[in-house]
N, C-alpha and C positions, 0 to 999 in steps of 0.2 A: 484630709482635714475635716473637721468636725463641721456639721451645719451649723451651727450657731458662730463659728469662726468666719465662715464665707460668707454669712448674714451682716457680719459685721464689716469685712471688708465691703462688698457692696454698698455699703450702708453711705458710702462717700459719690458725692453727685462724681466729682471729674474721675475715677473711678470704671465709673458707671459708662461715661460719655467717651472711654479708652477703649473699652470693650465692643461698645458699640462700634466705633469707629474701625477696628481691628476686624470686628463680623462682616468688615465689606472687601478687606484689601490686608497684608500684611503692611504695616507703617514704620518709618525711621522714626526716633526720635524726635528729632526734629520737626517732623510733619506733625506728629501728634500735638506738641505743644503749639507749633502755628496754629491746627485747626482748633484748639480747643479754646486757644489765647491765654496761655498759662506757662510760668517758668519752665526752664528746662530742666531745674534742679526739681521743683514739684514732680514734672510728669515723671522723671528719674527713682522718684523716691514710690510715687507710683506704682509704677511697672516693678519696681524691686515687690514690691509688697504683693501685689500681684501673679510675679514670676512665683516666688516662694510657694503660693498657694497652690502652684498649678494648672491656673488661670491662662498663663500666657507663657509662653517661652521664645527666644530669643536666638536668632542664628546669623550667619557674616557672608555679607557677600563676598562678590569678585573682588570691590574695592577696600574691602575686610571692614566696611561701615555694618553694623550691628544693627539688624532692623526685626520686628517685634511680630508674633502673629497669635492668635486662640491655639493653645494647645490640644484642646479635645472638644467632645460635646458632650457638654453637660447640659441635666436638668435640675431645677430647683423647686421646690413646690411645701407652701407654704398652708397650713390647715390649723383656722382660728373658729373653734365651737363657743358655746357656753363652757364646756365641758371639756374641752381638747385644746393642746395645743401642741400639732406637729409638724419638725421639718423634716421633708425628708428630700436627697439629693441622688442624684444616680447619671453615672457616665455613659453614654453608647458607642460602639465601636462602630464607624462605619467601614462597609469593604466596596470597595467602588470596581465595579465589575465592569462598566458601559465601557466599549474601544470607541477612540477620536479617530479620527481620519483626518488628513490633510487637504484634502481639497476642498474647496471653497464651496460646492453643491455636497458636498456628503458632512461639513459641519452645520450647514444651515440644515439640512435633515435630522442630524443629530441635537439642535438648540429646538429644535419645534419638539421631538422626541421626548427629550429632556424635560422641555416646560409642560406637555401634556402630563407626564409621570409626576413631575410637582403637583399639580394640582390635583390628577387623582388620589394622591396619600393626603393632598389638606382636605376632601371631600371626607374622606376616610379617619380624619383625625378630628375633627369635627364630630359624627358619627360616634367615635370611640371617647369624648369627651363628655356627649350629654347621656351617652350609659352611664359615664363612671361620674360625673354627678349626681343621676340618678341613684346607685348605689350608695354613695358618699350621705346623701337626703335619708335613706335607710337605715344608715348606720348612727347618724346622730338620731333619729327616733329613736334606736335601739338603745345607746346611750344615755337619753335622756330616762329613759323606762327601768335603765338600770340602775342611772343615779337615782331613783324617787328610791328602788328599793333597797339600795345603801346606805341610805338616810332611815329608813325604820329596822335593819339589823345592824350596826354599828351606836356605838355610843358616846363617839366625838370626830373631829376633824382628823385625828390621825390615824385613827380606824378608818376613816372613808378612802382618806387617800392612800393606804395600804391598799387596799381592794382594789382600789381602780389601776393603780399601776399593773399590780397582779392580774389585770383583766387581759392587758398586752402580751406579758408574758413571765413566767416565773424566775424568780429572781432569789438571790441568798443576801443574808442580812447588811453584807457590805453593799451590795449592789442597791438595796433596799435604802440606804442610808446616804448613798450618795445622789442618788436620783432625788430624792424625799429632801435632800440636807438638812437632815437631821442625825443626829447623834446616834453611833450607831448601839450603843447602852441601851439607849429608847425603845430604838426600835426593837431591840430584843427582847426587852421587857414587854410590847407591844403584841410581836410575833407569841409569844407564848401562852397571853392570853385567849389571841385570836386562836389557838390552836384549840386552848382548853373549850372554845364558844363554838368551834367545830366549824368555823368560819372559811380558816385557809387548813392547809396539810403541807405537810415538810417530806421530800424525796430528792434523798443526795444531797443535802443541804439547802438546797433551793424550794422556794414555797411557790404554793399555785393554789387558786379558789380550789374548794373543797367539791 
């Protein structure tokens, strides 16, 4: 599903407050709308909307009652510039390698275990956060340095914003036209002058800064 689709489901508080509640326990139906205090038909229409996306999936017990749980792990990460605006979403696969044991002294071993390992990867994710903000702080200076000088080589708004998408990655005129929403006539007429100004370059169809 597209990020801007799951932005939108999200976008709904009891939604929101399903998921949460699912991130601690797989839940009936029924529990769900008790804790949230919400019809059963809402939380229903809910979790369909949900299920579809991905989000959650749904399986039967013993007593064939249908109870709900997070289908995967996902991330979502959202990047609002002067200059940018990106989602980007990405699933991870875990593989759970750790053996349980059964006895009462060798799982309290394993829950201390456990909790030491959580916290060294949040020590470590922490760590790998304020690099990659630091990066992020990098790349909008660089950004911003290269809007100043797409602003004195281009000649209006639709030349700029040709450029800048072409910054991410080269793209052909439909591609061009759908991202841009604009007309893809235009933009042809647009791609060709930029070519003549030696601007962008055309390979295989698709354009990329010069």
């Amino acid at each position: 599903m597209e990020s801007e689709q799951l932005l939108d489901i999200l976008g709904n508080q009891n939604r929101r407050k399903i998921l949460q509640l699912l991130a601690s326990r797989p839940c009936y139906m029924s529990e769900i709308a008790e804790r949230l205090a919400v019809g059963a038909k809402a939380v229903l229409g809910h979790l369909e909307i949900l299920e579809k996306a991905g989000l959650v999936e749904s399986n039967v017990d013993e007593q064939r009652r249908k109870y709900f749980h997070i289908s995967d792990n996902l991330r979502m990460e959202v990047f609002v510039s002067p200059h940018s605006y990106e989602v980007e979403t990405s699933t991870m696969t875990v593989t759970l390698v750790h053996e349980y044991h059964t006895s009462t002294v060798s799982a309290t071993e394993d829950l201390k275990s456990l909790y030491c390992g959580i916290q060294e990867q949040l020590v470590r994710k922490r760590e790998i956060m304020q690099e990659y903000q630091h990066v992020q702080s990098i790349i909008a200076e660089l950004t911003d340095s290269y809007m100043d000088v797409i602003e004195q080589v281009t000649d209006d708004r639709v030349e700029a914003e040709i450029l800048y998408v072409l910054m991410k990655s080269p793209l052909n005129k439909r591609e061009l036209s759908m991202h841009l929403e604009i007309p893809e006539y235009v933009i042809e007429a647009y791609i060709e002058q930029m070519v003549l100004k030696d601007l962008i370059k055309e390979d295989i169809n698709r354009y990329s800064i010069n």
